[in-house]
VEXDREN-2710 file (C-alpha; in Angstrom, 1 decimal):
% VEXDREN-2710
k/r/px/py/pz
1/UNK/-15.3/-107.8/221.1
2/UNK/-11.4/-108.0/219.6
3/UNK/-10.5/-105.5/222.1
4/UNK/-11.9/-108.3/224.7
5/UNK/-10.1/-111.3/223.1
6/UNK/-7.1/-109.6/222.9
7/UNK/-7.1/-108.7/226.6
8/UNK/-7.6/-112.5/227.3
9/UNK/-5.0/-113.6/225.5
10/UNK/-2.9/-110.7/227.0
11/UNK/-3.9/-112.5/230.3
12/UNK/-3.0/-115.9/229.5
13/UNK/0.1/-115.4/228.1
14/UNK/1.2/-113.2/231.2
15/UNK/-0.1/-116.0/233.1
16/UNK/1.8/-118.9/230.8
17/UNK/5.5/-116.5/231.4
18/UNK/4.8/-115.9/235.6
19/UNK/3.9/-120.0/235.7
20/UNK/7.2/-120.7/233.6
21/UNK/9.2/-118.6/235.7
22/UNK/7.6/-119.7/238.8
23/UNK/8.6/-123.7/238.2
24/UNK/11.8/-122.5/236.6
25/UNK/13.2/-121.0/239.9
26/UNK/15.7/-122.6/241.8
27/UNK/14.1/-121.6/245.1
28/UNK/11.1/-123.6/246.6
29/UNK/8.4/-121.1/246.4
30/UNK/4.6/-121.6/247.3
31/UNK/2.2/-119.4/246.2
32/UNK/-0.2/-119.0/249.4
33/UNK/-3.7/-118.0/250.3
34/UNK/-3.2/-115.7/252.9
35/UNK/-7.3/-113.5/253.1
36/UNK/-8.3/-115.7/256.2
37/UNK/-5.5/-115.2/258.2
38/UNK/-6.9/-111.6/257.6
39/UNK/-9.7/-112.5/259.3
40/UNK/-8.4/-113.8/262.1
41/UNK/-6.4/-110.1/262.4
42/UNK/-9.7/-108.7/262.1
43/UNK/-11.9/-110.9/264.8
44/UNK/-8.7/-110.1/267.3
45/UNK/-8.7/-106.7/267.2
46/UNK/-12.2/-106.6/267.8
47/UNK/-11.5/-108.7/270.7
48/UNK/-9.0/-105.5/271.8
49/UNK/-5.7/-106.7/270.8
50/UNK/-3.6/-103.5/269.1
51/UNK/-0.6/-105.6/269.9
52/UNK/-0.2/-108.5/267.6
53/UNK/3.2/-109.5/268.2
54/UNK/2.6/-110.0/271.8
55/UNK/-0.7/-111.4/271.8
56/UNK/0.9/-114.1/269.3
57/UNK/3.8/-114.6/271.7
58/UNK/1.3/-115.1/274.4
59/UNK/-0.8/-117.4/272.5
60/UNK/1.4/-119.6/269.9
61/UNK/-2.4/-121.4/269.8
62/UNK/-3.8/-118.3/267.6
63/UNK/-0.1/-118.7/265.1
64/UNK/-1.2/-122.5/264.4
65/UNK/-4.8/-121.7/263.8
66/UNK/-3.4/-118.8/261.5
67/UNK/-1.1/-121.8/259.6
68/UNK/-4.1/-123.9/259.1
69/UNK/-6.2/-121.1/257.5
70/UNK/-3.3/-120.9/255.5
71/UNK/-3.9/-122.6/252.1
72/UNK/-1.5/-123.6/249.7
73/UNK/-2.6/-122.1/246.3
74/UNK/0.5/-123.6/244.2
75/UNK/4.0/-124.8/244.8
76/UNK/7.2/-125.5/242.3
77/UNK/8.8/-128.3/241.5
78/UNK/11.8/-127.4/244.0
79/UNK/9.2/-127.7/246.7
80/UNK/8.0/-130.6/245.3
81/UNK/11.8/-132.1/245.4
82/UNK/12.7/-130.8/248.9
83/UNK/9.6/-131.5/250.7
84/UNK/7.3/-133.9/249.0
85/UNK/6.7/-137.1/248.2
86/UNK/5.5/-136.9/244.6
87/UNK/1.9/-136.0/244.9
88/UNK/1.5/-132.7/244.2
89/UNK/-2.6/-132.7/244.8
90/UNK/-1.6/-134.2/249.0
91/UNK/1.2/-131.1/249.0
92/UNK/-1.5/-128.7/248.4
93/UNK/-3.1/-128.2/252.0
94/UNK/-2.0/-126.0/254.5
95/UNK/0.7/-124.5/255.8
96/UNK/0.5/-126.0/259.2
97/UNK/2.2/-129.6/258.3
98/UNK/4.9/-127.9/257.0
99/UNK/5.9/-125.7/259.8
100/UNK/7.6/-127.3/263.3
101/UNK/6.9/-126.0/266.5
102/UNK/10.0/-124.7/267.3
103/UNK/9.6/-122.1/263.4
104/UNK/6.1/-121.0/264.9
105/UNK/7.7/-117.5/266.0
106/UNK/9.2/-117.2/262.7
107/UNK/5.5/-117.3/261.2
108/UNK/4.2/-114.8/263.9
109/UNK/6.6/-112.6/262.7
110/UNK/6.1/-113.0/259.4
111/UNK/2.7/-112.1/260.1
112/UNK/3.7/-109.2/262.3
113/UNK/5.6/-107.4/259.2
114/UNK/2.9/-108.1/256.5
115/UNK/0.0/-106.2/258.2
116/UNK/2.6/-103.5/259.4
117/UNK/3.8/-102.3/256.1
118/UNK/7.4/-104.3/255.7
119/UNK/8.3/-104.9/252.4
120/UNK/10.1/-108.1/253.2
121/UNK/10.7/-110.5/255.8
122/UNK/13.9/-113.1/255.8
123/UNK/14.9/-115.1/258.9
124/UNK/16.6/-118.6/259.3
125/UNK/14.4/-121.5/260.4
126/UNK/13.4/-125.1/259.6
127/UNK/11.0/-126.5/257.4
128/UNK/9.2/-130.2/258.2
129/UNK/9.1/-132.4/255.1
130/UNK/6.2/-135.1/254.5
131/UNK/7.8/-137.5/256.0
132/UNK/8.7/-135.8/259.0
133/UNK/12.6/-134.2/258.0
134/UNK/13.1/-131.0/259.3
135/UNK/15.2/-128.9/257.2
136/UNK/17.0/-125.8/258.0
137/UNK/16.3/-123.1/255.3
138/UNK/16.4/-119.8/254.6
139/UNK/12.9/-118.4/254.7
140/UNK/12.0/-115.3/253.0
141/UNK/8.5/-113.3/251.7
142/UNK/7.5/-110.4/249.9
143/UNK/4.7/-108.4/250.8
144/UNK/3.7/-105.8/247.1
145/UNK/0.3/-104.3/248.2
146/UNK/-1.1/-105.4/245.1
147/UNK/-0.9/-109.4/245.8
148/UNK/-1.4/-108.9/249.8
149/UNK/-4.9/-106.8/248.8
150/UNK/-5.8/-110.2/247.2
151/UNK/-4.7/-112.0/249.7
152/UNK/-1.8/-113.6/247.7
153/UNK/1.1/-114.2/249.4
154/UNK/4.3/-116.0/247.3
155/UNK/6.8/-117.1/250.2
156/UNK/10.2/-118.8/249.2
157/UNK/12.8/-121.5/251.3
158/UNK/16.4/-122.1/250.2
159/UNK/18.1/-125.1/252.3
160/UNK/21.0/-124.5/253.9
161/UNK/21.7/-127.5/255.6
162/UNK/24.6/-127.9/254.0
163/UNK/26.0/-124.5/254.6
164/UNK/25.0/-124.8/258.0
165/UNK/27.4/-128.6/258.1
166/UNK/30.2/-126.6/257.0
167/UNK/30.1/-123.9/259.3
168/UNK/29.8/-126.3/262.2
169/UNK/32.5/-127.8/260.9
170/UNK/34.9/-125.1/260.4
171/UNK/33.9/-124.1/264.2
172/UNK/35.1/-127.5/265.1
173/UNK/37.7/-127.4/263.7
174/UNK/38.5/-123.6/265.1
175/UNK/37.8/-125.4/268.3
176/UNK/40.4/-128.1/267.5
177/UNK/43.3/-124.9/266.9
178/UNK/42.5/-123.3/269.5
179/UNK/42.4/-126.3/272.2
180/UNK/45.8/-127.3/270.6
181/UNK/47.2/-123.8/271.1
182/UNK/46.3/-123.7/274.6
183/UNK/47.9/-126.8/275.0
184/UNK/51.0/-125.7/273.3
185/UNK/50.1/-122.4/275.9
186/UNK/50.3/-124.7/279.3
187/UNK/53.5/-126.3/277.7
188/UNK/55.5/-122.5/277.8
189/UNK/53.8/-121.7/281.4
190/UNK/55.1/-125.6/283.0
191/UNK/57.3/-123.8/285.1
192/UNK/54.7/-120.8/286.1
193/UNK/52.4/-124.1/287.0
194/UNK/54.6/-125.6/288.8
195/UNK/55.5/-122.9/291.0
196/UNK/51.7/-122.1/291.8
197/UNK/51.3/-125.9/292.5
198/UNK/54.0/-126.1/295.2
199/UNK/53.6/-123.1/297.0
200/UNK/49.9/-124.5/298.9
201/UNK/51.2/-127.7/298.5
202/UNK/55.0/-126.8/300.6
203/UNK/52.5/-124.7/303.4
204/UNK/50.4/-127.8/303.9
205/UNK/53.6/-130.0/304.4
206/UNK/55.3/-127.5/306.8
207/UNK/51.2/-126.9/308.6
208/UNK/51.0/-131.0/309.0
209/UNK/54.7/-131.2/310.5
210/UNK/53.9/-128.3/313.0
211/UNK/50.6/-129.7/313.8
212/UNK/52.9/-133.2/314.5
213/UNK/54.8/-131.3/316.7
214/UNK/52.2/-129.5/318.4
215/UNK/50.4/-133.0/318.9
216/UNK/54.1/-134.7/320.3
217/UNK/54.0/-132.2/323.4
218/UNK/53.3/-133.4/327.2
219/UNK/50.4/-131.2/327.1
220/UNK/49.2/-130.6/322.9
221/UNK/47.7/-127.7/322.5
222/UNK/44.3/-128.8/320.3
223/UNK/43.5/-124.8/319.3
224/UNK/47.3/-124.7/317.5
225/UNK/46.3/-127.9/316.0
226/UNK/42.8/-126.5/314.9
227/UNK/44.2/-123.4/313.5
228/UNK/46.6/-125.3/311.5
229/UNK/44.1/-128.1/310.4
230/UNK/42.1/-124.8/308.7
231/UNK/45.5/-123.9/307.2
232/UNK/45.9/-127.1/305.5
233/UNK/42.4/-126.8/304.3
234/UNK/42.5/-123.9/302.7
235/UNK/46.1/-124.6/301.2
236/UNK/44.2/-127.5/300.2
237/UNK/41.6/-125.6/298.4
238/UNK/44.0/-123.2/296.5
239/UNK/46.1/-125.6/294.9
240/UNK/42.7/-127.8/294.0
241/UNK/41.6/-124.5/292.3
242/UNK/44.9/-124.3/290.7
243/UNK/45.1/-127.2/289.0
244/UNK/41.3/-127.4/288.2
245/UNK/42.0/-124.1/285.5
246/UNK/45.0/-126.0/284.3
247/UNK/42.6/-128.6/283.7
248/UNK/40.0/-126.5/282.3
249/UNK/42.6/-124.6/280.0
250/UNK/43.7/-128.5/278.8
251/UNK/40.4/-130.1/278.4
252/UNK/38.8/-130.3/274.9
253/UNK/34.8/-129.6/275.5
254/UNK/32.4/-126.8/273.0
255/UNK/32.7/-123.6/274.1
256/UNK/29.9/-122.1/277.2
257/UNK/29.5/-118.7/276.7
258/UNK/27.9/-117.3/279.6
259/UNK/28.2/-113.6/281.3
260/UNK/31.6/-112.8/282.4
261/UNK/33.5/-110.0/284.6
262/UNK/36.0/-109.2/282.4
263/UNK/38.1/-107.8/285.5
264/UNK/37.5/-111.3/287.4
265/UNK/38.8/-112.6/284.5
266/UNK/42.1/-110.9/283.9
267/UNK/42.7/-111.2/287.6
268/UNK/42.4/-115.4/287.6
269/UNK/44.5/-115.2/284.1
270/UNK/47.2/-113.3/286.3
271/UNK/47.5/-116.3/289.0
272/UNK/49.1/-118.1/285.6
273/UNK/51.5/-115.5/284.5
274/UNK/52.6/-114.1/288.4
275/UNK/55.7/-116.5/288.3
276/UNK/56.8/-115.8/284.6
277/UNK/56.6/-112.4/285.3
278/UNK/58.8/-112.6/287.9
279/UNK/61.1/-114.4/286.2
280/UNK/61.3/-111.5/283.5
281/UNK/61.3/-109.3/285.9
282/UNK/58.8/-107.1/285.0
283/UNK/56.6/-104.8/286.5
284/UNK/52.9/-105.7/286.7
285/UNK/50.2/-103.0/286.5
286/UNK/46.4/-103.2/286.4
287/UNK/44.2/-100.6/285.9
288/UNK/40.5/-102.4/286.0
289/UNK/37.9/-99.9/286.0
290/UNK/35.1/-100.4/288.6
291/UNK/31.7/-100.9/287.5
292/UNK/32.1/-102.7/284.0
293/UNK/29.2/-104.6/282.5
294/UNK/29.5/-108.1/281.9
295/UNK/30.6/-109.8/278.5
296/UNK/29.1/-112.5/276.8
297/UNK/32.0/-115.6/276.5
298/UNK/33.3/-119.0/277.0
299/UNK/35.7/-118.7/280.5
300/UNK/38.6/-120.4/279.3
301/UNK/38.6/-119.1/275.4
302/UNK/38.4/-115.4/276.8
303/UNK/41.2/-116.8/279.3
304/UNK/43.2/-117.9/276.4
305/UNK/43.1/-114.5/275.4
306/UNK/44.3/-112.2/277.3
307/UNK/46.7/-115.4/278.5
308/UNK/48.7/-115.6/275.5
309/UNK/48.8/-111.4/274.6
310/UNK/50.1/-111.4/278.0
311/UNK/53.1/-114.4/277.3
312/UNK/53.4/-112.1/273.9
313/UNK/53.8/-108.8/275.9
314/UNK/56.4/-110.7/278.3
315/UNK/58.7/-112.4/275.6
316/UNK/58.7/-109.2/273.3
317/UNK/60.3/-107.5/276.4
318/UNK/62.5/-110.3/276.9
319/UNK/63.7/-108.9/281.0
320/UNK/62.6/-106.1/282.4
321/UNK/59.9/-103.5/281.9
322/UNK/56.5/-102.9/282.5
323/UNK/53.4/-105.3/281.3
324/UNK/50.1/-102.7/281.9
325/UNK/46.4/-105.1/281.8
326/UNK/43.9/-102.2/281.7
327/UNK/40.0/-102.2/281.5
328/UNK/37.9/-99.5/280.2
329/UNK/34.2/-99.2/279.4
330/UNK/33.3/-98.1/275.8
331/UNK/30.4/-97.9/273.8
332/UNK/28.1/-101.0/274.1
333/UNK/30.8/-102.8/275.7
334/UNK/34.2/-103.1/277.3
335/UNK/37.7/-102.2/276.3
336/UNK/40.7/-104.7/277.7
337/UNK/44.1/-103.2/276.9
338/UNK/47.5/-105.3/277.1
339/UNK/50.2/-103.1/276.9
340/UNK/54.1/-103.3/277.4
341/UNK/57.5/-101.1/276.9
342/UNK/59.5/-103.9/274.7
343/UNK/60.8/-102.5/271.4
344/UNK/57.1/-102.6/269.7
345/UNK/56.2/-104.0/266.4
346/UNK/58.0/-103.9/263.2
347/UNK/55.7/-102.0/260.6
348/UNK/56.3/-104.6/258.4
349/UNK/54.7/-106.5/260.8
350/UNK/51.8/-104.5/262.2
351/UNK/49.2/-105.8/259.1
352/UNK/50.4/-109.7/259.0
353/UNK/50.3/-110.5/262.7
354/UNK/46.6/-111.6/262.5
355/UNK/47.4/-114.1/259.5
356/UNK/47.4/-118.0/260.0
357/UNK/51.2/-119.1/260.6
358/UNK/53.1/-115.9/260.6
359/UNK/54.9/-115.6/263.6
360/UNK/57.3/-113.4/264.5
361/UNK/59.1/-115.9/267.2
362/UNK/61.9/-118.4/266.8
363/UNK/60.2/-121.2/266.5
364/UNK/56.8/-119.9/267.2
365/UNK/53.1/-121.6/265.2
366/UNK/52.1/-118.6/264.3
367/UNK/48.4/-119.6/265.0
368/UNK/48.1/-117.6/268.5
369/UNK/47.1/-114.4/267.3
370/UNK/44.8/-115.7/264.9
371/UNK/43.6/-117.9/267.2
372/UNK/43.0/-115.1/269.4
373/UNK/41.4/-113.0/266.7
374/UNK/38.7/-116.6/265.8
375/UNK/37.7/-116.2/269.5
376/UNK/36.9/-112.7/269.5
377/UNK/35.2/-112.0/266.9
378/UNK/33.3/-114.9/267.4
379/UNK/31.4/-113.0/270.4
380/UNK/30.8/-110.4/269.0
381/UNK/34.0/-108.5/269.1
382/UNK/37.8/-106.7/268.1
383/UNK/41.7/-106.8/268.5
384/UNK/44.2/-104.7/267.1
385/UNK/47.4/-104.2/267.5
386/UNK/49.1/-101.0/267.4
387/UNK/52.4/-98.9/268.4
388/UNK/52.7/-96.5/271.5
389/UNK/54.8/-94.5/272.7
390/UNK/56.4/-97.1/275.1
391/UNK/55.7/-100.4/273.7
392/UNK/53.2/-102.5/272.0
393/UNK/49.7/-101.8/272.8
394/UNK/47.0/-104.6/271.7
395/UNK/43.4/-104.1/272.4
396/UNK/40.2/-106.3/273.0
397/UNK/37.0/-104.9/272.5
398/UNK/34.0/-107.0/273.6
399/UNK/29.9/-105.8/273.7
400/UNK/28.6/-105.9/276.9
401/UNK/25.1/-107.8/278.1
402/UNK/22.3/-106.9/279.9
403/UNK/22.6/-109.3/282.3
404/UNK/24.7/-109.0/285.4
405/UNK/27.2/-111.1/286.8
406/UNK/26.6/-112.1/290.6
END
């Protein structure tokens, strides 16, 4: 009979520590019912499904009637501070309430790892409170075979709405640099711009005065004047598409990553350099390899890109030389080399040239590598710069999508 009461008060007093703890924790953690939901598993795969992650995908219906049979056991005060109203008793329901329909996947999965043997599962998602907030948190649960034999389930949500504020922020204001850098980009390239500009725009003057003259005659000859009418229609549409990617490199809007040909790409960033390089005098090479998958980006920040390590390549040689754009496919994704035969860079050099504000230029911001570097890696990516044996090489490493590009 002691052994007995002693065991009891064993019991309790585990109990008493893992109820302290449990209110103690920072983290909003419920303590969750989870047998029925079982028995939902069970009724389905009698039904024939082996599959539960599809069949859930298939039918969100059979997630929420899983959340309802969910009941809340036992939350902590941090639940009671993030999501409640100050009744406990009305908090302790189930789980349905709490979860949106957009976080109903995140549930499914949850499920998904549980009866398959994870030991975790952690994902981002949001959380409704009572009076209808919905919070973005980090969501996590364990899965010991002891408690999930019982049925018990402890699940835990750590708000990161603030974290989540800041790093939209700091992409703002990444988005800010980098609009002001292509700015400060158009600025060096005015006379590049220019030059594009007036070429369709001098063939349409000089079309319109033949066509005049063609008109003038005794006898005008209408097929001259059609064929120069098409002329000055498609002069027309060159310069249009001209200045619309100025305008695109100048406007301020969030980025649209879509699938891109990286080739297609370095070919339209060429239109911008083709005067600059000629007034360097250097020798323009590309190598674009043919069949590359597409990359995932924005059009104008990848533009940027390989935009200003080309204006990099050009000034380092100052005049004359060879700038090399080169494509290559690579593991996963694509390779874009920019490569020159200027004096290369200064070993000093070689580990700072990614840092905010150090520039190597008379002059210079020192925020386009970096800038370069924010856009990158922001899909996914790489650059490095290195030394060859003829100039500077930097490279652009980007992973490639499924999708394809029409």
């Amino acid at each position: 009979m002691a052994d007995t009461q002693e065991l009891v008060e064993a019991l309790k007093r585990s109990e008493h520590r893992y109820r302290n703890i449990f209110q103690a924790m920072s983290v909003a953690f419920w303590e969750l019912d989870f047998f029925p939901v079982g028995d939902i598993l069970r009724d389905l795969r009698k039904q024939g499904v082996t599959d539960f992650a599809a069949h859930m995908a298939a039918h969100p219906e059979v997630v929420r009637q899983m959340m309802r049979a969910t009941r809340i056991v036992d939350i902590n005060d941090q639940v009671m501070a993030m999501l409640g109203r100050g009744d406990r008793a009305e908090m302790l329901v189930n789980l349905e309430d709490y979860w949106p329909q957009s976080s109903t996947p995140v549930y499914a999965a949850s499920v998904v790892a549980a009866v398959t043997g994870q030991p975790n599962y952690s994902t981002e998602t949001k959380v409704r409170a009572m009076d209808g907030r919905e919070i973005d948190v980090l969501f996590t649960a364990c899965f010991p075979p002891d408690t999930m034999n019982k049925g018990t389930l402890l699940v835990g949500v750590i708000d990161i709405s603030e974290r989540l504020k800041a790093e939209a922020l700091l992409a703002q204001v990444q988005a800010e640099f980098a609009h002001a850098a292509r700015i400060s980009m158009l600025g060096e390239l005015t006379a590049s711009i220019a030059h594009e500009v007036n070429q369709p725009l001098a063939a349409i003057a000089a079309s319109a005065a033949a066509g005049r003259r063609w008109l003038d005659r005794d006898e005008p000859d209408l097929e001259e004047v059609k064929t120069l009418v098409a002329r000055i229609a498609r002069d027309a549409d060159r310069a249009a598409q001209i200045i619309g990617r100025v305008r695109d490199m100048a406007m301020r809007r969030a980025p649209e990553p879509r699938p891109l040909s990286l080739n297609g790409l370095v070919e339209e960033a060429v239109v911008f350099l083709r005067h600059e390089i000629q007034g360097h005098e250097v020798t323009l090479t590309l190598d674009l390899a043919n069949g590359l998958p597409p990359v995932m980006a924005d059009r104008t920040q990848l533009q940027q890109v390989v935009v200003n390590l080309a204006v990099n390549a050009l000034q380092a040689m100052g005049q004359g030389g060879e700038l090399v754009l080169a494509t290559t496919p690579t593991d996963g994704g694509v390779r874009l080399t920019v490569s020159d035969t200027g004096p290369g860079i200064a070993p000093d050099d070689l580990g700072k040239l990614f840092a905010s504000f150090y520039t190597t230029k008379d002059g210079g911001m020192g925020m386009g590598l970096p800038i370069c570097q924010t856009i990158v890696e922001s899909y996914g990516g790489t650059i490095s710069a290195a030394n060859s044996e003829a100039g500077a090489v930097f490279t652009v490493i980007l992973p490639s999508t499924v999708q394809r590009v029409a």
